[in-house]
TORKOL-4160 file (C-alpha; in steps of 0.2 Angstrom, whole numbers, padded with zeros to 4 digits, m for minus):
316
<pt num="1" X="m0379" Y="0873" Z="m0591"/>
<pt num="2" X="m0393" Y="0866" Z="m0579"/>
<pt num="3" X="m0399" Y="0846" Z="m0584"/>
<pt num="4" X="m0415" Y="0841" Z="m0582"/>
<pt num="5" X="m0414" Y="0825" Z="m0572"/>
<pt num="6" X="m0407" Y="0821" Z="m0556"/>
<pt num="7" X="m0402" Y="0808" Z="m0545"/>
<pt num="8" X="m0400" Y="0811" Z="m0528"/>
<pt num="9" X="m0400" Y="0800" Z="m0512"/>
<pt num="10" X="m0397" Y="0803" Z="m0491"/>
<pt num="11" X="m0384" Y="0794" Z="m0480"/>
<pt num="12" X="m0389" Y="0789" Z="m0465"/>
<pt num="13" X="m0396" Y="0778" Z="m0450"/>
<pt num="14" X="m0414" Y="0775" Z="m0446"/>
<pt num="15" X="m0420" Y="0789" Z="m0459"/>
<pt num="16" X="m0436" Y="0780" Z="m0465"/>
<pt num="17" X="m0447" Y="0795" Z="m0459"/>
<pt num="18" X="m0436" Y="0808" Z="m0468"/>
<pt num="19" X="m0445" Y="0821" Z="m0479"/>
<pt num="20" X="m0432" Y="0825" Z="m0490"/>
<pt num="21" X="m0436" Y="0814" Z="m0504"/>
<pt num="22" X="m0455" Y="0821" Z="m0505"/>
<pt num="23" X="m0446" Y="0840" Z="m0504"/>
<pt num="24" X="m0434" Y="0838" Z="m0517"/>
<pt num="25" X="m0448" Y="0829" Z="m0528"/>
<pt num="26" X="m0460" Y="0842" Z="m0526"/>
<pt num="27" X="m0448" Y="0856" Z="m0529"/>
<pt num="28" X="m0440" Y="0848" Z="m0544"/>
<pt num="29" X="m0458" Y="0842" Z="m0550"/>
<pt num="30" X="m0462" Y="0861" Z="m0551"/>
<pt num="31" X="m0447" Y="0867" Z="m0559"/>
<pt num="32" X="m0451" Y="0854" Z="m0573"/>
<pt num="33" X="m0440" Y="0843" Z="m0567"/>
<pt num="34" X="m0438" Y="0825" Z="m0565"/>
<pt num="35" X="m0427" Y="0821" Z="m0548"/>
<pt num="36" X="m0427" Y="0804" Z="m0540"/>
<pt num="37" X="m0421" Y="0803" Z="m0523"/>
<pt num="38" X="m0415" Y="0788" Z="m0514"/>
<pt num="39" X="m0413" Y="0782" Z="m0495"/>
<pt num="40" X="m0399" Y="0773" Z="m0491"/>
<pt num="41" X="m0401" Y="0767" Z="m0473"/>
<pt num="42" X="m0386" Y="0761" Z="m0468"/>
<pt num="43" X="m0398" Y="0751" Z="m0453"/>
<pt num="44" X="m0407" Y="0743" Z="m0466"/>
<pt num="45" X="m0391" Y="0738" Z="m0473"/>
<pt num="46" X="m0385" Y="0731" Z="m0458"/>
<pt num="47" X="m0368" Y="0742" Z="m0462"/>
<pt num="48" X="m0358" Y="0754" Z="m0448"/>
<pt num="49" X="m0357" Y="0770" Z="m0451"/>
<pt num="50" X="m0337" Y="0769" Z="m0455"/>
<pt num="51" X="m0345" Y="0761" Z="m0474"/>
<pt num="52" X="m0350" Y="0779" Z="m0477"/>
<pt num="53" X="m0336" Y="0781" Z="m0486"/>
<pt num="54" X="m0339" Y="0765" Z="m0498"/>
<pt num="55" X="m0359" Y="0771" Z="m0500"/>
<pt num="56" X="m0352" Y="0788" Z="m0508"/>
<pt num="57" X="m0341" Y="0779" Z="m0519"/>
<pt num="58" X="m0353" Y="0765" Z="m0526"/>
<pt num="59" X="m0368" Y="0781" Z="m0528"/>
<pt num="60" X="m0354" Y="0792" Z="m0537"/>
<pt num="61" X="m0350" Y="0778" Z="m0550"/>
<pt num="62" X="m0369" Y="0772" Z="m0552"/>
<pt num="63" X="m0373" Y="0790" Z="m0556"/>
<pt num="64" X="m0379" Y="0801" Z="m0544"/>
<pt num="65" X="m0377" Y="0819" Z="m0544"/>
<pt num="66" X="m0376" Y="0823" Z="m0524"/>
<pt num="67" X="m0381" Y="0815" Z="m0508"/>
<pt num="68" X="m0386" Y="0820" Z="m0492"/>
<pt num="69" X="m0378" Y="0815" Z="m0475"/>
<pt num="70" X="m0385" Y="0813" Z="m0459"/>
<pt num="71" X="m0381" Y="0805" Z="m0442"/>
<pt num="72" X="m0372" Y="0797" Z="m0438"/>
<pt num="73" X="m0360" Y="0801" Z="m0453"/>
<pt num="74" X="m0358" Y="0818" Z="m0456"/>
<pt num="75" X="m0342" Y="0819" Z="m0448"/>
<pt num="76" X="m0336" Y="0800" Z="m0455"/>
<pt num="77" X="m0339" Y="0806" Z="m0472"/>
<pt num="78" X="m0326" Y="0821" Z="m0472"/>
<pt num="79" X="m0310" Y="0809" Z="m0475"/>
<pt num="80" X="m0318" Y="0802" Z="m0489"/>
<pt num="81" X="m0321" Y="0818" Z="m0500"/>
<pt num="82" X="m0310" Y="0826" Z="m0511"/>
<pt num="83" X="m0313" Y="0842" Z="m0507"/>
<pt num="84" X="m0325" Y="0855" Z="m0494"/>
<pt num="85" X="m0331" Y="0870" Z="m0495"/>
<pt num="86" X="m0326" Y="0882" Z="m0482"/>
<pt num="87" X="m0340" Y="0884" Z="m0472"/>
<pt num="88" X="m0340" Y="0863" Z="m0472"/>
<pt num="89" X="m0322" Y="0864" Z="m0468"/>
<pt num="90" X="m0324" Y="0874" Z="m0452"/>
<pt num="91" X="m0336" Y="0865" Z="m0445"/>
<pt num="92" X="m0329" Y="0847" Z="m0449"/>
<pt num="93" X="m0346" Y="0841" Z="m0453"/>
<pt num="94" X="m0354" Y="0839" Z="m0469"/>
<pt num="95" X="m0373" Y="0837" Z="m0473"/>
<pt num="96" X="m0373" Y="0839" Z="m0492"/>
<pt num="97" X="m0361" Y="0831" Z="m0506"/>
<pt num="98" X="m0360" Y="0835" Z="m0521"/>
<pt num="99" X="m0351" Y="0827" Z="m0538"/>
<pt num="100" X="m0341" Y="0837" Z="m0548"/>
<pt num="101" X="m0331" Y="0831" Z="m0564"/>
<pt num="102" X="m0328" Y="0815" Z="m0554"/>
<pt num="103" X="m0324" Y="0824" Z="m0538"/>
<pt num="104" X="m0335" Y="0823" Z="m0519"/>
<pt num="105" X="m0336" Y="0840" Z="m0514"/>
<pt num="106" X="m0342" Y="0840" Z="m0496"/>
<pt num="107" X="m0354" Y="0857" Z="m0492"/>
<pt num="108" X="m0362" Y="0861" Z="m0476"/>
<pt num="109" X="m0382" Y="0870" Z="m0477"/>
<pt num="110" X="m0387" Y="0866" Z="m0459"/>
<pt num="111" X="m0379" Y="0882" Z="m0455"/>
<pt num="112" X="m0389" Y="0892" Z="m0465"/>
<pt num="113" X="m0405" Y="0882" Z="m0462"/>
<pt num="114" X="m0404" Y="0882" Z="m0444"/>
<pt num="115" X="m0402" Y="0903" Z="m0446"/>
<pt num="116" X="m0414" Y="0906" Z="m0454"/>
<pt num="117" X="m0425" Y="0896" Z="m0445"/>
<pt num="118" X="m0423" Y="0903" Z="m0429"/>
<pt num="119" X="m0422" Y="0922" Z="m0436"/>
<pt num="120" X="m0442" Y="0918" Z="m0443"/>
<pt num="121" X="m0447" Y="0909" Z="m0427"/>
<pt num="122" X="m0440" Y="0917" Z="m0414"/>
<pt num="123" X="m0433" Y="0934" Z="m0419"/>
<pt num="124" X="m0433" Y="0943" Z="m0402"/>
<pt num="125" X="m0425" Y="0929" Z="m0391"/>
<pt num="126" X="m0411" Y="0935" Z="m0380"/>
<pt num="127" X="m0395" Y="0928" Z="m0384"/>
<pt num="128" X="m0385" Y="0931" Z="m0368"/>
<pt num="129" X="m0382" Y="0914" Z="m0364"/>
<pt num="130" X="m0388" Y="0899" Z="m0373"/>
<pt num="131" X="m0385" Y="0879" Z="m0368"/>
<pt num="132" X="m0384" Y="0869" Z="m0382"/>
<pt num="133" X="m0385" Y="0849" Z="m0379"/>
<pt num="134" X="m0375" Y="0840" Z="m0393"/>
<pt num="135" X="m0357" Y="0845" Z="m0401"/>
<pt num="136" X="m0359" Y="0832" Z="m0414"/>
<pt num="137" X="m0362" Y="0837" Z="m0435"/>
<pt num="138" X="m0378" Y="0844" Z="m0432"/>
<pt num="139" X="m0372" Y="0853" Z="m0414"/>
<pt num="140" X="m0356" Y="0860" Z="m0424"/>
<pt num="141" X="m0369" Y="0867" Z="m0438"/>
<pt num="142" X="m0381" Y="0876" Z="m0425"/>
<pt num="143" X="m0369" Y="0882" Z="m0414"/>
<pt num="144" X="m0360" Y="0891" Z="m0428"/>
<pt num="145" X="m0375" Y="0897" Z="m0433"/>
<pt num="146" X="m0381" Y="0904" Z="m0415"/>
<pt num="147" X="m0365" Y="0914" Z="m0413"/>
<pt num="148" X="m0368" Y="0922" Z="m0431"/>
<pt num="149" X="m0384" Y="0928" Z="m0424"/>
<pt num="150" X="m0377" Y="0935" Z="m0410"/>
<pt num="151" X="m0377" Y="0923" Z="m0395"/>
<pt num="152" X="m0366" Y="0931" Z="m0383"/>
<pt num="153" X="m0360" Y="0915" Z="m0377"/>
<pt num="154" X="m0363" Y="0895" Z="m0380"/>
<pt num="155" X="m0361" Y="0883" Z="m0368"/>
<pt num="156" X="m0361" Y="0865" Z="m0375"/>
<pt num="157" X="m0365" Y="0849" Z="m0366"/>
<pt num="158" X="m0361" Y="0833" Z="m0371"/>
<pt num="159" X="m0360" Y="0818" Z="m0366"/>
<pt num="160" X="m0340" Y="0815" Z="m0373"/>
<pt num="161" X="m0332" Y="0828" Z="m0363"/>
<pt num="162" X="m0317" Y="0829" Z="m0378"/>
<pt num="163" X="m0329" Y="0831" Z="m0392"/>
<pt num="164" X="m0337" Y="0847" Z="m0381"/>
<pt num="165" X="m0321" Y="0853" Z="m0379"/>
<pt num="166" X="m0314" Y="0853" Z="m0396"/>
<pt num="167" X="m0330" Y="0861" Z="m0403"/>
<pt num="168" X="m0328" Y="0875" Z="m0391"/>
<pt num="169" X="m0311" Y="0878" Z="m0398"/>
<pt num="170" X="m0314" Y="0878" Z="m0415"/>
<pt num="171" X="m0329" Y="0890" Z="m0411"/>
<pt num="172" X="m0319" Y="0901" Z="m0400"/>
<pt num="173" X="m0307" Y="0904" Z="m0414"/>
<pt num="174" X="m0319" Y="0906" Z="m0426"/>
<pt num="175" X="m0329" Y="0919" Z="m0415"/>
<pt num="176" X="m0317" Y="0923" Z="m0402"/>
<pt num="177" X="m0312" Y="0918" Z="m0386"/>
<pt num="178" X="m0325" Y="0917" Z="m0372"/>
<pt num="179" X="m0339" Y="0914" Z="m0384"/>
<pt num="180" X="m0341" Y="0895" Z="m0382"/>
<pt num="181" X="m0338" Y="0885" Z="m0365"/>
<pt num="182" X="m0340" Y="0866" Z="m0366"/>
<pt num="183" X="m0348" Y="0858" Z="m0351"/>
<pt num="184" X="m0354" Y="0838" Z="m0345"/>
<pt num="185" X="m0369" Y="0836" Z="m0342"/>
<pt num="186" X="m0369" Y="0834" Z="m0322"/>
<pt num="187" X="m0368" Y="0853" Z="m0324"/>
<pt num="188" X="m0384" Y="0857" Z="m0333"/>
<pt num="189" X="m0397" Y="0860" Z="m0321"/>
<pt num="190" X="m0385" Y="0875" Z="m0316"/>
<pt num="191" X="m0381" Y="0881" Z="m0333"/>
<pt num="192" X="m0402" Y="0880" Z="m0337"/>
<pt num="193" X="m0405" Y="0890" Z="m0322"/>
<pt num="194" X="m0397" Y="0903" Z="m0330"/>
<pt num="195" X="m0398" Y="0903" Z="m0345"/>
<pt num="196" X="m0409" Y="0912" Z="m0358"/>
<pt num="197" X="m0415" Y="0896" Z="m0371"/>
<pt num="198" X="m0408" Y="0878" Z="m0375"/>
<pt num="199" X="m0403" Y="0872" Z="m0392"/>
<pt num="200" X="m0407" Y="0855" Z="m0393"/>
<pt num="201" X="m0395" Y="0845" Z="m0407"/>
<pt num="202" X="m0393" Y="0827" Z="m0402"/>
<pt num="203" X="m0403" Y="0810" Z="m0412"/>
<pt num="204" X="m0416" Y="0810" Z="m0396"/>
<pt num="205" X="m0432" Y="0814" Z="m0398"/>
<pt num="206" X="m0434" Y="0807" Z="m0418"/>
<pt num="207" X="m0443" Y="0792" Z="m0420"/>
<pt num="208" X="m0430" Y="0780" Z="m0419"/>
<pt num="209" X="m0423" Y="0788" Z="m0401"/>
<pt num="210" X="m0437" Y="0793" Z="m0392"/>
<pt num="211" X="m0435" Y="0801" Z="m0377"/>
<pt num="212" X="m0431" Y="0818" Z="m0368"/>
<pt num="213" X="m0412" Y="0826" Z="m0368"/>
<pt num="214" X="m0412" Y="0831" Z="m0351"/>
<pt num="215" X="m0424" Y="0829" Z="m0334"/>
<pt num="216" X="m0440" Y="0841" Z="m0340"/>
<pt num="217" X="m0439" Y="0847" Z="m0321"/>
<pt num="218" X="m0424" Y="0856" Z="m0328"/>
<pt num="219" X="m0434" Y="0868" Z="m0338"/>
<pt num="220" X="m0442" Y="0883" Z="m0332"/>
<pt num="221" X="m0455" Y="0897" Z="m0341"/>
<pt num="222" X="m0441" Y="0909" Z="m0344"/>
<pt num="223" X="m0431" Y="0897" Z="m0356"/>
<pt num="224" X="m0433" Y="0899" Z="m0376"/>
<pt num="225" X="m0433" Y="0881" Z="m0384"/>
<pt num="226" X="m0424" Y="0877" Z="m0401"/>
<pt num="227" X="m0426" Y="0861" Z="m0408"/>
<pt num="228" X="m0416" Y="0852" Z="m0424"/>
<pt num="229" X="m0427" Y="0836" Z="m0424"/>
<pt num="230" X="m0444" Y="0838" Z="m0437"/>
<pt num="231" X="m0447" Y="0819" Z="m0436"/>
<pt num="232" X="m0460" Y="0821" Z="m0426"/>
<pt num="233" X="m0461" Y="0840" Z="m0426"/>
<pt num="234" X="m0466" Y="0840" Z="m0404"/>
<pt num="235" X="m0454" Y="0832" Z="m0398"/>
<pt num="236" X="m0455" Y="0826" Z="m0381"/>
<pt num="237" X="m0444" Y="0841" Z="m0376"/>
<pt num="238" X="m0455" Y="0854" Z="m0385"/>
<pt num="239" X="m0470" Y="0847" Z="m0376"/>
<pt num="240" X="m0463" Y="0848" Z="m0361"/>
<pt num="241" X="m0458" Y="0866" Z="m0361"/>
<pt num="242" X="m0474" Y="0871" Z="m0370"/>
<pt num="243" X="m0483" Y="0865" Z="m0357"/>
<pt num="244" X="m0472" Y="0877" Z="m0346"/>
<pt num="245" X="m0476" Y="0891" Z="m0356"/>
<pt num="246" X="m0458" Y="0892" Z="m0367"/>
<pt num="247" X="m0454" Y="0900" Z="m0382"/>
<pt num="248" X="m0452" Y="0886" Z="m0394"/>
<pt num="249" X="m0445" Y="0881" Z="m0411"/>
<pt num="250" X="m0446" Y="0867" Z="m0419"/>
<pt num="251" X="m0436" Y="0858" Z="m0431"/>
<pt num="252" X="m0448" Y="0859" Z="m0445"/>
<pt num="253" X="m0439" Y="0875" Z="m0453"/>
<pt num="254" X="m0424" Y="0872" Z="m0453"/>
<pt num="255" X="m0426" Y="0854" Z="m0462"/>
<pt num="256" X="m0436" Y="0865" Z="m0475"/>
<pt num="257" X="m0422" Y="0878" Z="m0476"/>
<pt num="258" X="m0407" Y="0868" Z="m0477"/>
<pt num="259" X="m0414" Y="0856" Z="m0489"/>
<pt num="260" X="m0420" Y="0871" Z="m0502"/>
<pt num="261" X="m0400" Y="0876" Z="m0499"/>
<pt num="262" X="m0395" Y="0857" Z="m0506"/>
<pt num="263" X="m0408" Y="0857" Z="m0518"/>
<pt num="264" X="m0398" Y="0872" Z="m0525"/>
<pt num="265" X="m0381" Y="0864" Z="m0525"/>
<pt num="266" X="m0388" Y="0848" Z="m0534"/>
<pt num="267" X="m0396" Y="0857" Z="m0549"/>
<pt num="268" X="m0392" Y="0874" Z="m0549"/>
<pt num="269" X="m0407" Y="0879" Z="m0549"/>
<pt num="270" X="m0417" Y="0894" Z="m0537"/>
<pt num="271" X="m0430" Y="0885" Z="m0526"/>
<pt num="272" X="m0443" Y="0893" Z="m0518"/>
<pt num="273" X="m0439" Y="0890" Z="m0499"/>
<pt num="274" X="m0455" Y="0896" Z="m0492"/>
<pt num="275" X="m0464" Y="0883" Z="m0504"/>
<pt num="276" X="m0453" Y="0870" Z="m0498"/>
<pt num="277" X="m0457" Y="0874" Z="m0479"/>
<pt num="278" X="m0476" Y="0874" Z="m0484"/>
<pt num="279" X="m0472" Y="0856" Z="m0492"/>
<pt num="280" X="m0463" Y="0851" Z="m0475"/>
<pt num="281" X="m0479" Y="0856" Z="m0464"/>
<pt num="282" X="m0490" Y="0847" Z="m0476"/>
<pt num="283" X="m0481" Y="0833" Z="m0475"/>
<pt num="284" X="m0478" Y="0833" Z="m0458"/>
<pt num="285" X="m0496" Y="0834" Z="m0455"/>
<pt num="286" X="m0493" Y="0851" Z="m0443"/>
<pt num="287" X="m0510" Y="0858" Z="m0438"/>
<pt num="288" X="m0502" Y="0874" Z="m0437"/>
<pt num="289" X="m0488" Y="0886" Z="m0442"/>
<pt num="290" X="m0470" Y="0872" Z="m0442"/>
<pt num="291" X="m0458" Y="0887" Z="m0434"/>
<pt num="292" X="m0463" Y="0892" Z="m0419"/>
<pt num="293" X="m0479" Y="0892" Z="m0404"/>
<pt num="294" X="m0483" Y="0909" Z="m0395"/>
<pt num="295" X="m0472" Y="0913" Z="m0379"/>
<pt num="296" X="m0479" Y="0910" Z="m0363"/>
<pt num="297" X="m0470" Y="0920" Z="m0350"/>
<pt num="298" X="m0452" Y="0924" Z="m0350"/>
<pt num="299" X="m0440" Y="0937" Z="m0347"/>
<pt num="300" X="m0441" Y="0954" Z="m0357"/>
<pt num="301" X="m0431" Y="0951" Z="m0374"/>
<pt num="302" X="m0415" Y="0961" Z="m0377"/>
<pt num="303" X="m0418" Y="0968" Z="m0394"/>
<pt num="304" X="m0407" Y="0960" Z="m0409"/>
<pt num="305" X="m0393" Y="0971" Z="m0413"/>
<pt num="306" X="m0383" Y="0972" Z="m0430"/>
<pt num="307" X="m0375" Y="0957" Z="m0424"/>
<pt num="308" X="m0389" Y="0947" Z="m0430"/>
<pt num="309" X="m0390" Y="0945" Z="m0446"/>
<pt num="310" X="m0401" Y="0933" Z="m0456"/>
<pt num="311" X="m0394" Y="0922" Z="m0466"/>
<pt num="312" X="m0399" Y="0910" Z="m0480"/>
<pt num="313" X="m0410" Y="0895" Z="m0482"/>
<pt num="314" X="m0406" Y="0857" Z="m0460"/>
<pt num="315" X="m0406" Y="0843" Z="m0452"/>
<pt num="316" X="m0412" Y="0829" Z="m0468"/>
């Protein structure tokens, strides 16, 4: 039976800006219950990531019901866990643990977050050929996710040529072969050319690695945008293609989405994922709607098929 009181925390380097503490308080506040939740910056600490693993011992013995994971340890963490659950297991990235009867299980709600994300903000995208800058947890999440919505194909570009390569064959097993590509980075302005939208999962962009992805000359009015940064919610990359007239999505939702998944793996309990994203746009002090800006001009959207499914409730 469902406690009442909860301590949670999140893993990770330079989160000071994160909103998850303020969205699982709120939540839990609202469900009558009390939930503290804790930053453990392994910056401030002055630790490597590697110590990820001793972090998740010392909170498990002090107490704490779950943690969340964020770069750079979401992969780190996994040989320190006693078990996964699949979806976490296939993507050999972990963004949520939970303690069990003495036990780490490692889960994985990015996947879900991003989905459903991008199935509210940018329904009628075409999903021929996507880029996706990143192969690292988060870029193993979202591109899992974009192929369960029906991206025909995924080409990732990353800066370590290996860790492309083996996300492409992971994802080509899971989804089939020809239905991820891995690419370096010299080759992106012939990919973008192309192509129908960007996902966008590296650190740059957040508040502690500012910055733009790629050259902005690269983009072009008939590429849809998808962020996984919140912290700002306009990124550099977003305004740069806003101002171009892109579709655009921006990290806001699927924080909100994925953090309502790890608020029901921590308690139990059903939270109200719409709430939450309403927190998160509060918080983040969005003039207007987190998930998406109107489409400037672009090419006619193939419609979604059955393919695309929507699919639960990200990045911490």
């Amino acid at each position: 039976m469902p406690k009442d009181s909860y301590l949670v925390g999140l893993i990770g380097s330079g989160i000071g800006p994160s909103l998850s503490p303020a969205l699982h308080e709120r939540e839990a506040a609202r469900q009558g219950l009390r939930l503290l939740y804790r930053l453990i910056d392994i910056e401030t600490l002055g630790a490597p990531p590697e110590s990820v693993g001793d972090l998740v011992r010392a909170a498990r013995d002090l107490g704490f019901d779950g943690l969340n994971i964020t770069h750079p340890c979401k992969q780190l963490v996994i040989g320190h866990l006693d078990g996964l659950a699949p979806q976490a297991e296939a993507l050999g990235a972990v963004n949520t643990v939970v303690f069990e009867d003495g036990r780490a299980v490692g889960h994985n709600t990015d996947v879900t977050g991003f989905a459903a994300s991008f199935a509210r903000g940018l329904p009628d995208a075409p999903l021929e050929r996507v880029v996706q800058l990143g192969a690292g947890g988060a870029g193993a999440a979202v591109a899992h996710a974009t192929l369960t919505l029906g991206a025909e194909r995924v080409t990732l570009v990353d800066p370590l040529p290996e860790r492309a390569a083996a996300l492409a064959d992971s994802l080509n097993r899971a989804f089939g072969e020809g239905r991820a590509a891995a690419a370096s980075p010299d080759r992106q302005a012939e990919l973008l050319a192309h192509a129908d939208g960007i996902v966008h999962a590296t650190p740059t962009g957040m508040a502690a690695h500012p910055g733009l992805p790629l050259p902005a000359e690269l983009l072009h009015p008939g590429l849809w945008v998808a962020e996984v940064v919140y912290r700002p919610l306009e990124t550099g990359l977003l305004r740069a293609a806003r101002a171009l007239g892109c579709a655009t999505l921006d990290g806001g939702g699927m924080a909100a989405f994925q953090a309502a998944d790890a608020f029901r793996l921590f308690t139990g309990r059903e939270p109200d994922a719409t709430r939450m994203l309403a927190d998160l746009t509060e918080l983040a002090g969005a003039p207007g709607p987190v998930l998406s800006s109107a489409p400037g001009p672009r090419r006619p959207a193939r419609t979604l098929g059955a393919r695309h499914h929507r699919t639960g409730d990200s990045a911490t």
